[in-house]
C-alpha positions as CSV (number, residue, x, y, z in Angstrom):
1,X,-9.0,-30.1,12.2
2,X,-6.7,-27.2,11.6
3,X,-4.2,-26.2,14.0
4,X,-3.5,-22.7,14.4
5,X,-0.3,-21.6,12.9
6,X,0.7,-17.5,13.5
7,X,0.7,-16.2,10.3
8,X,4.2,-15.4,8.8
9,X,6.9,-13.2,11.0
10,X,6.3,-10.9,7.3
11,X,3.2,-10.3,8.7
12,X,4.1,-10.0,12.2
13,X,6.6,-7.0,11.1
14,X,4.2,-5.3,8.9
15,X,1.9,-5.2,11.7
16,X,4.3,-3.8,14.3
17,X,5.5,-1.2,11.6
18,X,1.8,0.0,11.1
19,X,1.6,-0.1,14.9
20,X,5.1,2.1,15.0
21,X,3.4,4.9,12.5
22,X,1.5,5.9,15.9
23,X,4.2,7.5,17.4
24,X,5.2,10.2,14.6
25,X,3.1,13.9,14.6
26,X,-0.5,13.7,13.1
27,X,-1.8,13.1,11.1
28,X,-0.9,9.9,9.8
29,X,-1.2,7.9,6.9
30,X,-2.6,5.3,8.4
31,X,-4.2,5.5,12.1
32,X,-3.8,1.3,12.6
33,X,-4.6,1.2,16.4
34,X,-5.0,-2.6,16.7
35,X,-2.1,-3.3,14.7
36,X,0.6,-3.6,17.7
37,X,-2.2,-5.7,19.8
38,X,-2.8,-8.6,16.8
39,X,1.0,-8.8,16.7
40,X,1.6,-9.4,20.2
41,X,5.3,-10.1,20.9
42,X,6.2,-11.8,18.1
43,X,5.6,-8.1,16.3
44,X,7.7,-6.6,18.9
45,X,10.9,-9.0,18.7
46,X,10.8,-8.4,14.9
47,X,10.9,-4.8,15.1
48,X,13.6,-5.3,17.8
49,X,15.6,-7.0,15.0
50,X,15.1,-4.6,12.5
51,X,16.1,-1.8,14.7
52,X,18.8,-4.1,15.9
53,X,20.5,-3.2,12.2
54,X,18.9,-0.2,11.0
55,X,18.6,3.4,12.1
56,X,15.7,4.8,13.8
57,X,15.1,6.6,10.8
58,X,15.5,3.6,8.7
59,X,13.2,1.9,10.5
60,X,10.6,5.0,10.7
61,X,11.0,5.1,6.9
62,X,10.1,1.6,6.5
63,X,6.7,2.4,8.7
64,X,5.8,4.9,6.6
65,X,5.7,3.3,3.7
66,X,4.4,0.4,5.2
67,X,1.0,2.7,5.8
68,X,1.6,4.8,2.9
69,X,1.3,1.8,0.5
70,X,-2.0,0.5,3.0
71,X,-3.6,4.0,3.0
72,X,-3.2,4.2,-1.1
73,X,-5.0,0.8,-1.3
74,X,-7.9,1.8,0.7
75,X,-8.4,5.5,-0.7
76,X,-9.0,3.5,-4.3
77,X,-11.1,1.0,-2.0
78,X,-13.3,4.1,-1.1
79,X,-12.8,5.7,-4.9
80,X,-14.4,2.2,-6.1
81,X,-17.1,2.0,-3.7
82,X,-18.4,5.9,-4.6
83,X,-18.5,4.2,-8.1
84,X,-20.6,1.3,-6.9
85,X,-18.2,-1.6,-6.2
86,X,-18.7,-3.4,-3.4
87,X,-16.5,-5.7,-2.7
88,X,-13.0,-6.1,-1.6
89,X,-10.8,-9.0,-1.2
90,X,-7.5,-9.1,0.9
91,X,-5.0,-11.5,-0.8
92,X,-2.8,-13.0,2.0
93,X,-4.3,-10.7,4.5
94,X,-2.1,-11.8,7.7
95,X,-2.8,-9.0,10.0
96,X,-4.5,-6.6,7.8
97,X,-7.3,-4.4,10.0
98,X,-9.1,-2.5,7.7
99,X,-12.5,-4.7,8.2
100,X,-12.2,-3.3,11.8
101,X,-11.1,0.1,11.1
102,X,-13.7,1.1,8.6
103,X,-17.0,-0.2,10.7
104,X,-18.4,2.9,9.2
105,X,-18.6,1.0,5.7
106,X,-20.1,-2.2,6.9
107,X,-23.1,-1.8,5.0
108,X,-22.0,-0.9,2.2
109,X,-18.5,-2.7,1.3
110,X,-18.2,-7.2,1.7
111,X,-14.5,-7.3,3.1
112,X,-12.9,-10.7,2.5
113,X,-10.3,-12.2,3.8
114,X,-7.7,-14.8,1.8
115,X,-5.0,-16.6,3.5
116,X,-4.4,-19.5,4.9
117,X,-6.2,-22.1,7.1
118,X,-3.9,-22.3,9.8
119,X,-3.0,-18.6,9.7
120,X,-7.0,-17.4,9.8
121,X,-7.7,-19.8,13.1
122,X,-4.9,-18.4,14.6
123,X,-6.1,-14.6,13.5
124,X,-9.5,-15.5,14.6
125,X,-8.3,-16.7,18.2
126,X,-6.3,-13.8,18.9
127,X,-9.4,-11.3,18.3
128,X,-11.6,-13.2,20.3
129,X,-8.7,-13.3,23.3
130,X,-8.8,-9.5,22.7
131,X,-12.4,-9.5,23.1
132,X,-13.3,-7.7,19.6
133,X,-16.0,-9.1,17.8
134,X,-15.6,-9.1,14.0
135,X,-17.6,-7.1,12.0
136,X,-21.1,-8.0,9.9
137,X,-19.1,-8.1,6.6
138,X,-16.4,-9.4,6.9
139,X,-16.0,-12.9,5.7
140,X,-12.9,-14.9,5.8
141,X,-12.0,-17.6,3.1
142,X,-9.7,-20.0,4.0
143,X,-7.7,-21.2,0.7
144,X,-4.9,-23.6,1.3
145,X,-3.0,-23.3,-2.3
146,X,-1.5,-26.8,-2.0
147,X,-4.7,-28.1,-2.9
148,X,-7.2,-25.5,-4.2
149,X,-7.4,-22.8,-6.0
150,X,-8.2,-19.1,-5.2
151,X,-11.2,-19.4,-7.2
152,X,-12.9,-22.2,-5.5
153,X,-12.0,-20.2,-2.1
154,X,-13.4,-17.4,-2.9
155,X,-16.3,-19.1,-4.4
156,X,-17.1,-21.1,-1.1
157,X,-17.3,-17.6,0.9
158,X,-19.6,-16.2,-1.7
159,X,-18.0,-14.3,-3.3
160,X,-20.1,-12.4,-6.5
161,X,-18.0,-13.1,-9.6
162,X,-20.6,-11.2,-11.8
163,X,-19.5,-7.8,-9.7
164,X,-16.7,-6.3,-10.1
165,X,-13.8,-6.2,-7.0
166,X,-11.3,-5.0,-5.7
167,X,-8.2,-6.5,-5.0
168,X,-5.6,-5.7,-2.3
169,X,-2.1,-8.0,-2.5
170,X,0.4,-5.9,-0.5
171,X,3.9,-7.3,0.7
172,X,3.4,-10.8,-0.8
173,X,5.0,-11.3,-4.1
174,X,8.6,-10.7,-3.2
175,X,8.0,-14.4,-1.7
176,X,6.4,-15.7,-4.7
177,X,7.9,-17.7,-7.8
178,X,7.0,-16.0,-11.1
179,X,4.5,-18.7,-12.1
180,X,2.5,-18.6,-8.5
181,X,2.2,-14.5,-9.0
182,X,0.9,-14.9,-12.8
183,X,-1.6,-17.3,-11.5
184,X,-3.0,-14.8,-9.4
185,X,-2.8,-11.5,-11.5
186,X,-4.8,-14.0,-14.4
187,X,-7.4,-15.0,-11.8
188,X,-7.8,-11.3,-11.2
189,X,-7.4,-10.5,-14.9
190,X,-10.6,-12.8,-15.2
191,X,-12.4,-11.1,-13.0
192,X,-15.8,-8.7,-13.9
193,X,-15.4,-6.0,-15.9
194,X,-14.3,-2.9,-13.5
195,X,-12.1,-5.1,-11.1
196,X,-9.7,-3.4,-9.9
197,X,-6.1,-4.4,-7.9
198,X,-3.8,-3.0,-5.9
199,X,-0.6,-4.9,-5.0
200,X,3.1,-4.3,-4.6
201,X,6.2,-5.7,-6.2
202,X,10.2,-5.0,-5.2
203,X,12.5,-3.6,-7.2
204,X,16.4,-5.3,-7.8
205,X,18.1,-3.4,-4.8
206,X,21.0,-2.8,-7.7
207,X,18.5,-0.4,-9.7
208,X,17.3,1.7,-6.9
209,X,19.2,4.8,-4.4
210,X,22.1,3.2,-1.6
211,X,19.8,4.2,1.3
212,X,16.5,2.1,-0.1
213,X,18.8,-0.4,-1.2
214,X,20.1,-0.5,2.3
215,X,17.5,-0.4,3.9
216,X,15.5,-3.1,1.7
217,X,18.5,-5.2,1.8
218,X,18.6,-5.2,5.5
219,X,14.9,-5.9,5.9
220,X,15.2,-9.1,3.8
221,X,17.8,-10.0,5.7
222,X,16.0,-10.0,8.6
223,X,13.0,-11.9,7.4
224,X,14.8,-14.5,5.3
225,X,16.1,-15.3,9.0
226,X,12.7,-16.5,9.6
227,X,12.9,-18.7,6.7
228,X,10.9,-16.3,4.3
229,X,13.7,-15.3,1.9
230,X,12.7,-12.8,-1.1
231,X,12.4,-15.1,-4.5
232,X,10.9,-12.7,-7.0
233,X,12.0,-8.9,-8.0
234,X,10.9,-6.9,-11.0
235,X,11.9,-3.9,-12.9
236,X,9.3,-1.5,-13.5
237,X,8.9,-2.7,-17.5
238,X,9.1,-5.9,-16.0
239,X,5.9,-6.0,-14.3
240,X,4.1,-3.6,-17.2
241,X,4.7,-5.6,-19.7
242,X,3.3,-8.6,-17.5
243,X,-0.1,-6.8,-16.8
244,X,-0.5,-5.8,-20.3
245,X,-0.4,-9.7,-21.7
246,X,-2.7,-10.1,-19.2
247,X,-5.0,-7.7,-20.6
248,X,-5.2,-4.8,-17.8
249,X,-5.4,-1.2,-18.3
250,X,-4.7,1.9,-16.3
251,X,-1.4,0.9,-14.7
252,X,0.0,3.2,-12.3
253,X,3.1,2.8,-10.2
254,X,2.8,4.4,-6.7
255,X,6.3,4.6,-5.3
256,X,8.2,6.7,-2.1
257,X,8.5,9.7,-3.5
258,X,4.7,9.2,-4.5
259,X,3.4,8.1,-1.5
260,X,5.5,11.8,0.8
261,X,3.9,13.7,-1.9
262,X,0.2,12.2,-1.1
263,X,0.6,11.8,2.8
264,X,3.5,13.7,4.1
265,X,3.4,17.0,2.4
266,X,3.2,18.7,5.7
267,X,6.5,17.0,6.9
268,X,9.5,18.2,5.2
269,X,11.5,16.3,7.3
270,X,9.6,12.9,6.3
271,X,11.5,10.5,4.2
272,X,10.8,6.7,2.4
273,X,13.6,5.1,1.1
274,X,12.4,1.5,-0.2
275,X,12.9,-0.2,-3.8
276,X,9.0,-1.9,-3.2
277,X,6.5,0.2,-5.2
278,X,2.7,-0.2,-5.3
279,X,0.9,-1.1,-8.4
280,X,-2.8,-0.1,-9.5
281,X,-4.6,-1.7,-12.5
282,X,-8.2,-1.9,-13.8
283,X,-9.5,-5.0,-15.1
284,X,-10.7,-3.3,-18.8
């Protein structure tokens, strides 16, 4: 049997940051209305840190990017589906709500789910104690990496291997070792023809502006608190040169100044300072 486990306090802060986004003028990035509820209080205490240490503005920038980086993803979810893709997996989803957001698309688009046993129980728990039913596509694979793979995961929630996919990985590999984050982009890399990913990386706080390094810095801080320190960085060459051996094409690099341009044109006074960036690639 598996016992519930909330997924990580990452996740948690994510969440509450999305949740956060709510209170600035419309419109939004990202309109994530169940965000704040899936967190609970655990999402509120580790926003309470956070703004414990930052600014508010610090802590506003973070929430933008937070959605800015989500939103990015699911435009080139909804780019790939008007070509004919249909699926879309969510590595280490946590608290991720797009499956119930975008009801509109659930006969079109199979959402699923990756993370953890424990993590997905207690997920699944705390939407049924909200009363919100999930939706018709949505499948959730439960993939404990200590002893299987992604592969066989995915493959036991059905997952169509001769179709291309795309793949969301967003505020995980700062966590990762090299090798673990390799294994994944090669899976991906191995994936049908078409395949598509989206994920984000962190720059070394030492090549990027004082006030993302500050606030990066103080974020990490914050989390590695809850015993999820940052392991992995990458310069920008760094992580090209690592998706090029692995044989994918079309790499973009969607960073802050990227993400004001696409969703906060109308708000001169809207800032992001963050050394993460988003990454977008095409499995050739």
């Amino acid at each position: 049997m598996v016992i519930a486990r909330p997924p990580s306090q990452s996740a948690m802060l994510t969440a509450a940051a999305r949740a956060m986004h709510r209170e600035e003028p419309p419109p939004l990035a990202l309109d994530d209305e169940l965000a704040f509820r899936l967190a609970g209080d655990s999402g509120a205490e580790m926003l309470e840190a956070a703004s414990a240490r930052l600014t508010r503005e610090g802590v506003l920038s973070f929430s933008r990017w937070v959605c800015a980086r989500a939103r990015a993803t699911e435009d080139l979810v909804e780019r790939s589906l008007a070509e004919g893709v249909e699926q879309y997996v969510i590595l280490g989803a946590g608290l991720d709500s797009f499956a119930y957001r975008r009801r509109d698309l659930a006969d079109r688009l199979r959402v699923i789910e990756v993370d953890h046993p424990a993590s997905q129980t207690w997920k699944r728990a705390r939407l049924h104690e909200l009363e919100i039913e999930s939706p018709t596509n949505l499948v959730f694979a439960a993939v404990d990496f200590e002893s299987e793979t992604l592969e066989s995961g995915l493959h036991a929630a059905g997952f169509d291997f001769a179709s291309p996919a795309v793949f969301g990985w967003l505020g995980v590999t700062m966590y990762l070792t090299l090798e673990a984050i390799r294994a994944t982009l090669a899976f991906v890399a191995s994936c049908a023809s078409g395949s598509r990913i989206a994920f984000t990386y962190n720059r070394p706080t030492s090549s990027v502006d004082a006030a993302s390094a500050g606030v990066t810095d103080t974020l990490a801080a914050v989390i590695a608190e809850t015993g999820e320190p940052f392991i992995t960085v990458f310069m920008p060459e760094e992580i090209d040169e690592l998706m090029r051996g692995l044989g994918f094409v079309d790499i973009e690099h969607f960073g802050p100044d990227d993400a004001v341009r696409a969703y906060f044109g109308h708000r001169p006074d809207a800032r992001i300072t963050a050394a993460q960036r988003l990454l977008l690639a095409r499995v050739p």
